[in-house]
Structures are given as C-alpha cells and as structure tokens.
LUMDOSE-248057 format. One record per residue: residue in three letters; x negated, y negated, z negated of N, C-alpha, C, CB in turn. Coordinates in steps of 0.1 Angstrom, whole numbers. Glycine has a CB too. Example, Ala and Ser with C-alpha at 12.3 -4.5 7.8 and 13.67 -1.06 7.14 Angstrom:
2
{rec 'ALA', {-132, 57, -78}, {-123, 45, -78}, {-132, 33, -78}, {-113, 45, -90}}
{rec 'SER', {-128, 22, -71}, {-137, 11, -71}, {-129, 0, -79}, {-141, 6, -57}}
***
This chain:
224
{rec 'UNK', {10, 2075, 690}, {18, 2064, 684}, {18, 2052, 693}, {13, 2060, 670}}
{rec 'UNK', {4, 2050, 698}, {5, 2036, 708}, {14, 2037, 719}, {-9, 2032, 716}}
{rec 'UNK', {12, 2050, 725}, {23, 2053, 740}, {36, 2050, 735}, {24, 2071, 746}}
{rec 'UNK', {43, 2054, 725}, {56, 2047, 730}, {56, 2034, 723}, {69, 2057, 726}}
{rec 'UNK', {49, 2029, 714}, {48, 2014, 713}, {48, 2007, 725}, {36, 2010, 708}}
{rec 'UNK', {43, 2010, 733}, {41, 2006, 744}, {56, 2003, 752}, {31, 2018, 749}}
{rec 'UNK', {62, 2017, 755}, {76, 2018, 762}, {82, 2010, 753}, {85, 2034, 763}}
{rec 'UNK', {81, 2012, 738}, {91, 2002, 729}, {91, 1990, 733}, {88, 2002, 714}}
{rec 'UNK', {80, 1983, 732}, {76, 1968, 736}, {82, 1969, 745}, {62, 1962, 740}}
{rec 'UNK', {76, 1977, 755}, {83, 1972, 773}, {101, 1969, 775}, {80, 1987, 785}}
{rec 'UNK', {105, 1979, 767}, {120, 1981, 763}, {127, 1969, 761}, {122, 1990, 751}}
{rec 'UNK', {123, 1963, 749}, {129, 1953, 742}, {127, 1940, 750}, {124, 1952, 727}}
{rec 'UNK', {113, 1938, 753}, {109, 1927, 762}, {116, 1926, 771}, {98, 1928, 768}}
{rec 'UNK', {125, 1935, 782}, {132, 1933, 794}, {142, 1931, 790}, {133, 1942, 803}}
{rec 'UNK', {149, 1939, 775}, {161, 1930, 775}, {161, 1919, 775}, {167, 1931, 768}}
{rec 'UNK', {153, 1910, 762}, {154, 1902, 759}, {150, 1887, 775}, {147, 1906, 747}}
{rec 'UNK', {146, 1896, 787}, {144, 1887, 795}, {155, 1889, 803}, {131, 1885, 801}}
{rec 'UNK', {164, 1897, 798}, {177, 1901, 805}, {186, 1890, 800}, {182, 1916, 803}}
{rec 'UNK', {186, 1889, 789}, {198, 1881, 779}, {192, 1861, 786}, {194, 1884, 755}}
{rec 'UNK', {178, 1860, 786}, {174, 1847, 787}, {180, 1844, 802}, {159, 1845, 785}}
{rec 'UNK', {181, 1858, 810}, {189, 1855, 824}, {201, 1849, 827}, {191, 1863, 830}}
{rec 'UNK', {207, 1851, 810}, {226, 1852, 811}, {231, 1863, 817}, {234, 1842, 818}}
{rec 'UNK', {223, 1875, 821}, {232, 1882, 825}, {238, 1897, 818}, {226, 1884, 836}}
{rec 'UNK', {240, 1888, 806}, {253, 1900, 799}, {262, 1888, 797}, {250, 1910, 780}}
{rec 'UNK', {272, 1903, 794}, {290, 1893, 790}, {287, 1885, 777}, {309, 1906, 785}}
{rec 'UNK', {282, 1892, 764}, {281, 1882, 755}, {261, 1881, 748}, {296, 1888, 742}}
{rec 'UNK', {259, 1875, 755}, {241, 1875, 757}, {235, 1872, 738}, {235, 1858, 771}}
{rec 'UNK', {241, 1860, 734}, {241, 1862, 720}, {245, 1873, 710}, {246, 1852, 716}}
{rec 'UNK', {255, 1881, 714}, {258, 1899, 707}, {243, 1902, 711}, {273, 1913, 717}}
{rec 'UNK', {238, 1904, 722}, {227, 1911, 727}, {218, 1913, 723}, {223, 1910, 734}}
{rec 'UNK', {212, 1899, 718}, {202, 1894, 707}, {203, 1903, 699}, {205, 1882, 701}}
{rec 'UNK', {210, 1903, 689}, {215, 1908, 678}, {211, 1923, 680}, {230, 1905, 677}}
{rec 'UNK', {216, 1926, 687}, {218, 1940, 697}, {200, 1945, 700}, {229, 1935, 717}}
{rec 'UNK', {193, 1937, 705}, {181, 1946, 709}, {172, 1943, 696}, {174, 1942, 725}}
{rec 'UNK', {174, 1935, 686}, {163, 1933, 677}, {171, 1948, 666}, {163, 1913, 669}}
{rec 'UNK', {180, 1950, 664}, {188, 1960, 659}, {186, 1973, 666}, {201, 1957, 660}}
{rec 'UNK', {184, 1976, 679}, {178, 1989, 683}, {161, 1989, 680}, {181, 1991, 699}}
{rec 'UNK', {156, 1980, 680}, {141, 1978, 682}, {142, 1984, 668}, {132, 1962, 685}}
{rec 'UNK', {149, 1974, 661}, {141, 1980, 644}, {144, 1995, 638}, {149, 1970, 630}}
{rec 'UNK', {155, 2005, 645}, {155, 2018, 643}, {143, 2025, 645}, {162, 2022, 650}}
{rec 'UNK', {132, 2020, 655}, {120, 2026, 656}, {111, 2019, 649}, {116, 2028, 668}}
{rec 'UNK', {112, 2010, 645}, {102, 2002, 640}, {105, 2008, 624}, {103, 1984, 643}}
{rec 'UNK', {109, 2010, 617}, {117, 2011, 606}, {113, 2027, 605}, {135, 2006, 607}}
{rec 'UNK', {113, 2036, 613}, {114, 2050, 612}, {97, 2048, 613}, {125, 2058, 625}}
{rec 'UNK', {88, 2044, 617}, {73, 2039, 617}, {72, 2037, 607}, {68, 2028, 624}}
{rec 'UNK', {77, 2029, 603}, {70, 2026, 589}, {75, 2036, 577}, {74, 2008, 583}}
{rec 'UNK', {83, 2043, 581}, {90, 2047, 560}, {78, 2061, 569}, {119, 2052, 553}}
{rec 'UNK', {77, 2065, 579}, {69, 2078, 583}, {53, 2076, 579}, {71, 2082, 600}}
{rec 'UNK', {51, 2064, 580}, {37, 2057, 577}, {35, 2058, 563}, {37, 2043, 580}}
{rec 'UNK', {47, 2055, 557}, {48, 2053, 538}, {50, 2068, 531}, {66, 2043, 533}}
{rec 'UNK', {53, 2076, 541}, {56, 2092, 533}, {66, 2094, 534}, {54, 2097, 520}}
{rec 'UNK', {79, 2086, 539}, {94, 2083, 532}, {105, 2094, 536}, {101, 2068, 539}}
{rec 'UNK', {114, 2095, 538}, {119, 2102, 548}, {127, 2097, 556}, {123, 2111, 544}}
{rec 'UNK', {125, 2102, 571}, {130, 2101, 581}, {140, 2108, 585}, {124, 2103, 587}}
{rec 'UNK', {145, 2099, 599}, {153, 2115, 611}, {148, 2127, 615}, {157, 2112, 626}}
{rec 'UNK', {151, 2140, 613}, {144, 2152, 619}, {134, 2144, 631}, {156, 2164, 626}}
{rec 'UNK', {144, 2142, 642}, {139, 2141, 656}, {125, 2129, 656}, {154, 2135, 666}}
{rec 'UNK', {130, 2117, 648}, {113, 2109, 647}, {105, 2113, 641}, {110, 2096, 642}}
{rec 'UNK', {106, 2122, 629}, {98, 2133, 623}, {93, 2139, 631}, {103, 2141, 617}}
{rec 'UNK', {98, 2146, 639}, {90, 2155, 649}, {82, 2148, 655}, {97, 2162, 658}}
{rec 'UNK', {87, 2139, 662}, {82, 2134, 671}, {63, 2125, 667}, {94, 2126, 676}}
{rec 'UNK', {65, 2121, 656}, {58, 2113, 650}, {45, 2123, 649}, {65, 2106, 637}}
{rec 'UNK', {49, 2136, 643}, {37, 2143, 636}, {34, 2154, 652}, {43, 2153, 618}}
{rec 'UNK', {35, 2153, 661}, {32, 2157, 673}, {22, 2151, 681}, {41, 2158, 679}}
{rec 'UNK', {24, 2137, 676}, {10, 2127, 682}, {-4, 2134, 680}, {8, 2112, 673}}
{rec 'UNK', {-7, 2145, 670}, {-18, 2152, 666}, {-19, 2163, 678}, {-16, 2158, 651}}
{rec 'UNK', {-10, 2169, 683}, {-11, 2179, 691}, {-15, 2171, 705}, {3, 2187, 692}}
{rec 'UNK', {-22, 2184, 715}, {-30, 2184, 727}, {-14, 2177, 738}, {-38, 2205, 730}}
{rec 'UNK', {-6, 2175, 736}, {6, 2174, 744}, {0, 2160, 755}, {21, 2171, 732}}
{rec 'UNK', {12, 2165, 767}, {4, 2153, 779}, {10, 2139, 774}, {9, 2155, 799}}
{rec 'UNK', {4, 2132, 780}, {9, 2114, 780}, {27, 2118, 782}, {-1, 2100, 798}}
{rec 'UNK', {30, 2124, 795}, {44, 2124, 798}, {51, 2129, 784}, {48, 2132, 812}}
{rec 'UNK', {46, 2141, 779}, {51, 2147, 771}, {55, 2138, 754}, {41, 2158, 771}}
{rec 'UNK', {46, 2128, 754}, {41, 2127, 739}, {54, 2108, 745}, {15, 2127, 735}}
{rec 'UNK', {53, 2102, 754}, {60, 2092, 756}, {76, 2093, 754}, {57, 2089, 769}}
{rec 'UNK', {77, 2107, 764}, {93, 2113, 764}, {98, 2118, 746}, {92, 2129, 776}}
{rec 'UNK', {89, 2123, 745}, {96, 2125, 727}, {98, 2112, 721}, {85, 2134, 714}}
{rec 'UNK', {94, 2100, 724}, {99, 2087, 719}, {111, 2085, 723}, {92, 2077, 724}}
{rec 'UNK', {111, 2085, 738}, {124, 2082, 741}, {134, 2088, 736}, {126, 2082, 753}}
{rec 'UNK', {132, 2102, 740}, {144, 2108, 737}, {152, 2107, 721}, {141, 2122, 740}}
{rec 'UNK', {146, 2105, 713}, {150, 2099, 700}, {156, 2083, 702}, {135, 2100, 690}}
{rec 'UNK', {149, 2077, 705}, {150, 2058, 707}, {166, 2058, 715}, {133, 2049, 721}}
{rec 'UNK', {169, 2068, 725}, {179, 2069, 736}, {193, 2077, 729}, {172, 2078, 751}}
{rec 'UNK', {187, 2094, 726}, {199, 2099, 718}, {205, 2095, 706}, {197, 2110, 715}}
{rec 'UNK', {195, 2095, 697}, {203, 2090, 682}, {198, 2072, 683}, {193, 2101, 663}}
{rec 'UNK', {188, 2068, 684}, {190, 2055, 682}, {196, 2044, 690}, {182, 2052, 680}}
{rec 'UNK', {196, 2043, 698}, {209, 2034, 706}, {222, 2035, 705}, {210, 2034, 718}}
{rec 'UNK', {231, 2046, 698}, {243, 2046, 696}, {245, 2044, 683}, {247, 2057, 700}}
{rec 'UNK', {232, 2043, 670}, {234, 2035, 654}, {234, 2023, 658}, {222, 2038, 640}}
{rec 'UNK', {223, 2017, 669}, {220, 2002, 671}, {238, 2001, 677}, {203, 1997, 685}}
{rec 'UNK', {244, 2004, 685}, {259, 2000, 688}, {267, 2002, 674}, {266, 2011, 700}}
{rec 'UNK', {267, 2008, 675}, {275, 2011, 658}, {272, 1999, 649}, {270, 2026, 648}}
{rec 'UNK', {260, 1993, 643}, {259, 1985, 632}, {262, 1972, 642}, {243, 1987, 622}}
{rec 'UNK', {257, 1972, 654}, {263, 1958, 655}, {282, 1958, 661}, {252, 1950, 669}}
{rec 'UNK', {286, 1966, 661}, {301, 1965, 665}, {307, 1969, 655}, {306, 1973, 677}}
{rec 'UNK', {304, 1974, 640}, {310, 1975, 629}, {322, 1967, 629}, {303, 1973, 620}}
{rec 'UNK', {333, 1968, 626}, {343, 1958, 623}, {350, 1950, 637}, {335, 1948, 614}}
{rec 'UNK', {341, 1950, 648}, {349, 1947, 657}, {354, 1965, 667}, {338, 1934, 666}}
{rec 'UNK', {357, 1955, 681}, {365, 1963, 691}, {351, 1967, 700}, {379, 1952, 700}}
{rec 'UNK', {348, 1980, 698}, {338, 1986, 704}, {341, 1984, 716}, {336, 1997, 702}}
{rec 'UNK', {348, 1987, 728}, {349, 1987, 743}, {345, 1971, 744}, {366, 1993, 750}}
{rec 'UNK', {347, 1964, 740}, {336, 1949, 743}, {326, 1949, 746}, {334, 1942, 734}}
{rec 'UNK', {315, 1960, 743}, {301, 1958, 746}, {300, 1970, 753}, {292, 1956, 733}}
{rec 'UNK', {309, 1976, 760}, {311, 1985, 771}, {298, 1985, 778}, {322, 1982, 781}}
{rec 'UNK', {305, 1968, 786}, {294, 1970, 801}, {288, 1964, 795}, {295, 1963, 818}}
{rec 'UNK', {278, 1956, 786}, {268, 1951, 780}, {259, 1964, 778}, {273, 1943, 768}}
{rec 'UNK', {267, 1976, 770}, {258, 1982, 773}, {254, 1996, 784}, {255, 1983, 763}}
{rec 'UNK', {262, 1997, 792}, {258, 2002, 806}, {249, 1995, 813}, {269, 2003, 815}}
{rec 'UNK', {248, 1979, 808}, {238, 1972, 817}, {223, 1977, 810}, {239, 1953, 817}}
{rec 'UNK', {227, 1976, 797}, {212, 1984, 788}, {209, 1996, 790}, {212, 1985, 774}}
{rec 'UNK', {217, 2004, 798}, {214, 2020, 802}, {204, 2020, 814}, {229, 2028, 808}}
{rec 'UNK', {213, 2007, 822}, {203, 2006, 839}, {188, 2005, 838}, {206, 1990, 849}}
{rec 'UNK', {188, 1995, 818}, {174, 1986, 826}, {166, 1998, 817}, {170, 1963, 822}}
{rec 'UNK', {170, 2009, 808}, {163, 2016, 808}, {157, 2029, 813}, {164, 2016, 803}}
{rec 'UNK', {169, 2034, 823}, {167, 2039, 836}, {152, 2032, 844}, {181, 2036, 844}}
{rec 'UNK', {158, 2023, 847}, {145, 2013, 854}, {131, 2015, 848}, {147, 1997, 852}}
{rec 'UNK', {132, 2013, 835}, {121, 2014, 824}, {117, 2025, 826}, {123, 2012, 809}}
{rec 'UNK', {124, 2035, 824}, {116, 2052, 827}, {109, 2054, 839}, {125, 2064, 828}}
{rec 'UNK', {122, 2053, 855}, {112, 2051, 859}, {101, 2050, 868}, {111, 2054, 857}}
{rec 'UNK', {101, 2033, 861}, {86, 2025, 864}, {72, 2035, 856}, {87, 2007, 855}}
{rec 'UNK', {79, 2036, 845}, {67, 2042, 836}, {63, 2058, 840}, {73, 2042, 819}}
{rec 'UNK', {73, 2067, 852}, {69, 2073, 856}, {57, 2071, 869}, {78, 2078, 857}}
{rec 'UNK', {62, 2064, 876}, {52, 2061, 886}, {41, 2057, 879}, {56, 2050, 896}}
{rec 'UNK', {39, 2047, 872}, {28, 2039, 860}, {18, 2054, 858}, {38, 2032, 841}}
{rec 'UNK', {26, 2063, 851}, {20, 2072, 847}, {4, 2081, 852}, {31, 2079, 848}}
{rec 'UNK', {9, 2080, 868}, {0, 2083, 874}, {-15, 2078, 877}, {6, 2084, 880}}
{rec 'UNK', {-18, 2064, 870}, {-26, 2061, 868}, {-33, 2066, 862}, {-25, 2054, 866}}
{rec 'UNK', {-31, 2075, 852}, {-36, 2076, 842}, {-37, 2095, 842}, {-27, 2067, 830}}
{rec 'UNK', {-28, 2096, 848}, {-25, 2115, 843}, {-22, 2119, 861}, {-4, 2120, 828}}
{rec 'UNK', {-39, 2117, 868}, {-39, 2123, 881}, {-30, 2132, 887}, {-50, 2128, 883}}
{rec 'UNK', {-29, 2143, 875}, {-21, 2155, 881}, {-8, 2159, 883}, {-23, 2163, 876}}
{rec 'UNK', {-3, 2145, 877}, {12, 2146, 874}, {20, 2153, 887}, {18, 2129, 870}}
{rec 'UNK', {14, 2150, 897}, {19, 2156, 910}, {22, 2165, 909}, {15, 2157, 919}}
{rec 'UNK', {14, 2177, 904}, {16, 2191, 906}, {33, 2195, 898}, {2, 2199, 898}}
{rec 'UNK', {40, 2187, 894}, {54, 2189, 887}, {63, 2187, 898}, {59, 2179, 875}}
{rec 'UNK', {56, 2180, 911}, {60, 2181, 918}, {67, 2203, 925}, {50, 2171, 923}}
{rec 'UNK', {55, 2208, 920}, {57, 2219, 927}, {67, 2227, 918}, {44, 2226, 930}}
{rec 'UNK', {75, 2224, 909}, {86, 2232, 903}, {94, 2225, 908}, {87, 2235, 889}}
{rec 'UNK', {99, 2215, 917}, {112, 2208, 922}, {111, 2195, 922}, {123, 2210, 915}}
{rec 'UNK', {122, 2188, 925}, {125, 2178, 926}, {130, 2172, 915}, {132, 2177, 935}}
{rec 'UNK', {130, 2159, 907}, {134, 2157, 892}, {130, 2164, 884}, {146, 2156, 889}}
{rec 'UNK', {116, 2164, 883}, {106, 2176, 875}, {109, 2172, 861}, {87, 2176, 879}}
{rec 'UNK', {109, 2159, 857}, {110, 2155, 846}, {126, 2162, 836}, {108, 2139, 850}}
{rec 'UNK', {131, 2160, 845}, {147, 2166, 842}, {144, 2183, 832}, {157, 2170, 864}}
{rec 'UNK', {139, 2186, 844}, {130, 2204, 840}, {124, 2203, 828}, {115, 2210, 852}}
{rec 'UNK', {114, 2189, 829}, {104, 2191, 813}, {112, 2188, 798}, {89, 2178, 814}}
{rec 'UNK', {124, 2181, 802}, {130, 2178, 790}, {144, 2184, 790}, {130, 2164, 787}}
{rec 'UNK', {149, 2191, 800}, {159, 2196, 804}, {170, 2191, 800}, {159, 2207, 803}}
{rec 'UNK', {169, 2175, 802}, {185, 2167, 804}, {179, 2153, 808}, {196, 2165, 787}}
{rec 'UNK', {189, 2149, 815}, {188, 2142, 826}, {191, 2132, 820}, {194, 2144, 838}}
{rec 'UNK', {184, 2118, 823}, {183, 2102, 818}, {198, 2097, 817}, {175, 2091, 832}}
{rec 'UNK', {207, 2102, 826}, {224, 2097, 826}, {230, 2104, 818}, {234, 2099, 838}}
{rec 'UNK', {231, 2117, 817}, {235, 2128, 807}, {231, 2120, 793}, {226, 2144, 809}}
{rec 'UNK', {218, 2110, 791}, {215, 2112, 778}, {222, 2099, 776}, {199, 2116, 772}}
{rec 'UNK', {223, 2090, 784}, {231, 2078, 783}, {241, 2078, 779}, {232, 2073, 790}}
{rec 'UNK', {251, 2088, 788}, {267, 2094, 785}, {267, 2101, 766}, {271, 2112, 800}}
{rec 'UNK', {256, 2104, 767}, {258, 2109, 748}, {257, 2096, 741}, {244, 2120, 740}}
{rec 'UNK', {248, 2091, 745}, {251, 2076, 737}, {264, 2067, 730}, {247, 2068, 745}}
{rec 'UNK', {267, 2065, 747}, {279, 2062, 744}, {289, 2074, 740}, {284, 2056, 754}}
{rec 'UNK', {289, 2083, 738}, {302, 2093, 731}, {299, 2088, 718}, {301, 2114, 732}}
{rec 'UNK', {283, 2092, 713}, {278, 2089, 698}, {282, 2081, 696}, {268, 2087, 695}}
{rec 'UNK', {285, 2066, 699}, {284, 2055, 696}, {305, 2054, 696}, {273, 2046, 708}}
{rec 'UNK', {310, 2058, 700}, {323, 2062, 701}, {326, 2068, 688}, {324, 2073, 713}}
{rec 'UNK', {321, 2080, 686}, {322, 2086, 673}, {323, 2084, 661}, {316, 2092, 671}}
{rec 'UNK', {309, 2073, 660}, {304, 2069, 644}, {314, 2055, 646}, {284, 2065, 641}}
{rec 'UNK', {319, 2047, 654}, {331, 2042, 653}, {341, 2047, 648}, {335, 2039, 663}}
{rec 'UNK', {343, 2051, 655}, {358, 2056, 649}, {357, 2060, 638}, {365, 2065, 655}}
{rec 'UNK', {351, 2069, 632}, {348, 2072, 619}, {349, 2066, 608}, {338, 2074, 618}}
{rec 'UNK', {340, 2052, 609}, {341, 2043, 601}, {324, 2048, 594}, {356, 2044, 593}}
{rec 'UNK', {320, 2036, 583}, {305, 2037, 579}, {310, 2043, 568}, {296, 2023, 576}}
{rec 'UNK', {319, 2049, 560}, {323, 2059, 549}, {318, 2068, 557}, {338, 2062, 544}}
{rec 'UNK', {322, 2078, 560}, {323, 2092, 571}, {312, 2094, 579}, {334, 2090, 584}}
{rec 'UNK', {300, 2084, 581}, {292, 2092, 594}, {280, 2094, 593}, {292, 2085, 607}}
{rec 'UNK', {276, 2097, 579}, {263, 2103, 576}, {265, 2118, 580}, {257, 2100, 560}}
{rec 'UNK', {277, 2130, 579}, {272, 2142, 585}, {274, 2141, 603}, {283, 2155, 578}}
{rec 'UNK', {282, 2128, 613}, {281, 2129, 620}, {266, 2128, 628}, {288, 2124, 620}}
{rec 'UNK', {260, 2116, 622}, {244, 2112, 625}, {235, 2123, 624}, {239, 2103, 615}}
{rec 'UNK', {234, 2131, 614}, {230, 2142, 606}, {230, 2156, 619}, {241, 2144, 590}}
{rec 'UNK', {245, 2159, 622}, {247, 2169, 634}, {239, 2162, 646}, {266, 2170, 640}}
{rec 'UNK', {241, 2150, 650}, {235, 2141, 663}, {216, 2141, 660}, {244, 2121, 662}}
{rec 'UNK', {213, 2139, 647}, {196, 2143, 652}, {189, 2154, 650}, {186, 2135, 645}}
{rec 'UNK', {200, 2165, 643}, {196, 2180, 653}, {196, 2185, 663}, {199, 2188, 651}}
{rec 'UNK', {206, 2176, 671}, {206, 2178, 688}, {191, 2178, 693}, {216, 2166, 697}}
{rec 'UNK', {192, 2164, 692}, {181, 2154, 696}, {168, 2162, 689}, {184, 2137, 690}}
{rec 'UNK', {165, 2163, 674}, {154, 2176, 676}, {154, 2185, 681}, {151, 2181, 668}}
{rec 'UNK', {164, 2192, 687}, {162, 2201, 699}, {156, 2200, 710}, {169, 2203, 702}}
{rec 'UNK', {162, 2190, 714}, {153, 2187, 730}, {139, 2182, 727}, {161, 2172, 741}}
{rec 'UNK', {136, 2177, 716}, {121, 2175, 714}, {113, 2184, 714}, {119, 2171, 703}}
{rec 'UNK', {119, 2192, 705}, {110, 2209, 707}, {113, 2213, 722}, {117, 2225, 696}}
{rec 'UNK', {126, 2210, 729}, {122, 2213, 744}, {111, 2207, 749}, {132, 2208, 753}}
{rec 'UNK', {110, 2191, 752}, {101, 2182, 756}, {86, 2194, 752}, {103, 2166, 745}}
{rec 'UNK', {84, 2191, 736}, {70, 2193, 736}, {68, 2209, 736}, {64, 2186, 723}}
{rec 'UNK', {80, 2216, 739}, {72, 2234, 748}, {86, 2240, 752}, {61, 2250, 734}}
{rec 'UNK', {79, 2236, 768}, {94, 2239, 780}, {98, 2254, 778}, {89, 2237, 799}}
{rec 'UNK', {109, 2253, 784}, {111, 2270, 781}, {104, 2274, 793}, {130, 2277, 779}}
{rec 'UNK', {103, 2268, 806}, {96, 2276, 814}, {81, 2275, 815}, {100, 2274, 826}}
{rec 'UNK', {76, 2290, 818}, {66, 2287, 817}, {56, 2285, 829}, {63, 2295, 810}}
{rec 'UNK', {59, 2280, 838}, {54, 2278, 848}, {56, 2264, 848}, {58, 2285, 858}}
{rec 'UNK', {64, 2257, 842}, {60, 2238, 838}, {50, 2239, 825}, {78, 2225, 832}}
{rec 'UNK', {52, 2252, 815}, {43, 2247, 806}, {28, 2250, 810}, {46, 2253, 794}}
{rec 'UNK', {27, 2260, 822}, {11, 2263, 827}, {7, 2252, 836}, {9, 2278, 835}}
{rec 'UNK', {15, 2242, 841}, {12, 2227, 849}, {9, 2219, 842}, {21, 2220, 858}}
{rec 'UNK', {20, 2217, 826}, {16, 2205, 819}, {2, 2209, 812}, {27, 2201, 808}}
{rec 'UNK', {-6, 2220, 808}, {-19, 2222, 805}, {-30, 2219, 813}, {-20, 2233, 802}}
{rec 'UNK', {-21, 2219, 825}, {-35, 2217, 839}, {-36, 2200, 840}, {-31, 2225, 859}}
{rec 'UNK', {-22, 2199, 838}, {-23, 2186, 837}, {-31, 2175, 827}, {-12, 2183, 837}}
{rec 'UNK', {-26, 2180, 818}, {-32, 2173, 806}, {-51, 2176, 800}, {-20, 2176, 794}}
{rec 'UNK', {-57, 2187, 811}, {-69, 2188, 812}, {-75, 2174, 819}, {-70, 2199, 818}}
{rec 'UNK', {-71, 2170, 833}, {-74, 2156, 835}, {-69, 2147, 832}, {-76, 2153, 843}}
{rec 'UNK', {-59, 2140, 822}, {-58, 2130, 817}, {-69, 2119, 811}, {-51, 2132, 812}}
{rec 'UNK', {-65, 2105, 811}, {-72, 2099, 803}, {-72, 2103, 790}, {-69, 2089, 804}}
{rec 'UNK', {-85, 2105, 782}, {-81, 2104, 772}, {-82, 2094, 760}, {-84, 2113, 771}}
{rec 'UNK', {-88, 2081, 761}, {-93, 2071, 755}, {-76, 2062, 754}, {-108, 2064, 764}}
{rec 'UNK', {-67, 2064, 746}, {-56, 2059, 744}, {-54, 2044, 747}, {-54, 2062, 731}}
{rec 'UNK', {-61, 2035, 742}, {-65, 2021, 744}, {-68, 2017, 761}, {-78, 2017, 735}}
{rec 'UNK', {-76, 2025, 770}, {-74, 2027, 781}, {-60, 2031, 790}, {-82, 2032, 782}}
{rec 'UNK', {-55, 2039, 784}, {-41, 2044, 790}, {-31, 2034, 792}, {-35, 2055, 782}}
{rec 'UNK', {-29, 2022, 778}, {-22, 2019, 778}, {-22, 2008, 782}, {-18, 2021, 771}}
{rec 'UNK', {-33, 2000, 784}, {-43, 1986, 795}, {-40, 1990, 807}, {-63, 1987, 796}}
{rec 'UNK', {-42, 2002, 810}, {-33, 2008, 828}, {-24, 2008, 829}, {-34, 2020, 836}}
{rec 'UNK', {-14, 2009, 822}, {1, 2013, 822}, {4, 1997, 822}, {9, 2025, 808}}
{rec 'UNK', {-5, 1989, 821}, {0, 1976, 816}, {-2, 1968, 828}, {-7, 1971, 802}}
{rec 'UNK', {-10, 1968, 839}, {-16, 1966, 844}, {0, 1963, 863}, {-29, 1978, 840}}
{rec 'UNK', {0, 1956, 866}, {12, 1955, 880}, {5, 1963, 890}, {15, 1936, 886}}
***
C-alpha cells in the first residue's frame, strides 16, 4: 500500500508544481484536474479499507500487497490502474459538459510528466531492489516485457477512454467503464505473473534481495 502512495504523492506533487509554473494552457482546469485524479485512488483506498466495493483492477491490485511480489511488481499494479482506468474518469468528470479537445495538450503534458515519473522511479528503484539489472538480460525495455504494454500505448488508451465516456455522455458509461477495468484487470494479472517464464524466474531472484522493511524502501526512493 505505501509503494504506490508513494508514486501517488510523487504524481500529484509534480503536477501541482507544474500548474504553479503556468505551464498548462488552462492551469486553474488543472487544479481541478489533479485533485480529481488523486481522489480516484484515494477514494478506491478507502471504500477497499471499509469492505465497499471497488473497480476489479484496484481490487486486485490492493489485495496483492499480501503476496511475495517485487517492489517493481507491486508499484506497477498501481499505476497501471491510476493510468488505464483512472485518468481517463478524472478527464471525463472534469470536462463533463464542456468541449473535450480543450484539455488535449493539457493533458499530453500530464502524460510526459508521468512518463518522467516512471522513469525516475525506475532508476530510484534500484536502490532498493539490487537485482533489478538482471531484467536487463531478457532485453531492452524489460519493464515493457513485465507488464507487456508500453507507458505510450497506455497513455494512447487513456485518451481513447477518455474520448469514449465523452461522448457517451454520464447516462451511458457505466458498461463502458465496466468493459475498460476488465482490460486493465488483465494486465494486472499480467504485471503480477508474466506469461514468460524466464522474467518470472528473474523477478523471484530478484525479489530474494530486495529490501524488505517497507518504511526503508520508501525513505530511499525518497532520497535525490
């Protein structure tokens, strides 16, 4: 749970020192905009905390924190939920009623800085999970392999998603949302057991030397 608290914090924090830059087209939407994505995870925390019910995909993701899975592994099932299904509801509730292609490049600029965010938090990583290298030895963009879709690919769904439940309208898009976080539980069960098994016999070697004292992990990751 702390690890992607962690990315979450880091997430929202850059926007929000993105907007104090002025550098979006409409920086006050933005506002609006990152306290509205923040709270999809924050919100999915708590009703999961309460018993409530959730999205498949934060469902999963949530009750996997129990399993032996690596730091990379257990971070990425955040994202990939926070990125597939939730940043294209956070577009949707704040462009309700207006002209979606307005917050286009506003949010392509929110794609970059979470590109960036990943990854930093890959390199970071290595503080903490010595072995991460050895992913090196199944290729290049190993990470791509462990969750088998790529940081742009998942951005480009976003925006389609966020396209969709537009147009739709807020009558109409509870079976669209509904189709969209069975995707997204899919790649989770990718994430947390690759189909190959030669990344899943590295992520076990890996996650034999990791940190394991959580509160430490995330003091390093925190750390310039």
């Amino acid at each position: 749970m702390g690890l992607f608290a962690y990315v979450y914090r880091r997430t929202t924090a850059q926007i929000l020192k993105e907007v104090e830059l002025g550098n979006f087209e409409d920086n006050e939407r933005m506002v609006k905009f990152d306290v509205a994505f923040a709270n999809f995870y924050i919100d999915a925390y708590h009703a999961y905390s309460s018993g409530l019910q959730i999205s498949k995909s934060w469902h999963f993701a949530f009750t996997k924190t129990e399993e032996p899975l690596t730091i990379l592994q257990h971070v990425m099932l955040g994202i990939n939920t926070h990125i597939n299904l939730d940043l294209a509801l956070a577009v949707n509730a704040i462009m309700s009623g207006e002209e979606l292609l307005e917050i286009e490049r506003d949010f392509n600029r929110v794609n970059r800085i979470l590109s960036e965010i990943v990854n930093e938090m890959q390199d970071r990583l290595g503080r903490v999970s010595p072995l991460l290298f050895l992913l090196d030895m199944v290729g290049e963009n190993s990470d791509e392999k462990i969750i088998n879709f790529s940081m742009a690919k998942a951005r480009g769904v976003s925006w389609s998603n966020s396209n969709l439940l537009w147009s739709l309208g807020i009558e109409h898009q509870q079976g669209a949302i509904k189709e969209m976080d069975l995707v997204v539980l899919k790649l989770g069960e990718i994430i947390s057991s690759p189909k190959s098994k030669i990344v899943g016999f590295l992520l076990s070697v890996i996650g034999r030397f990791e940190e394991k004292n959580i509160g430490k992990v995330i003091t390093t990751l925190r750390e310039n």
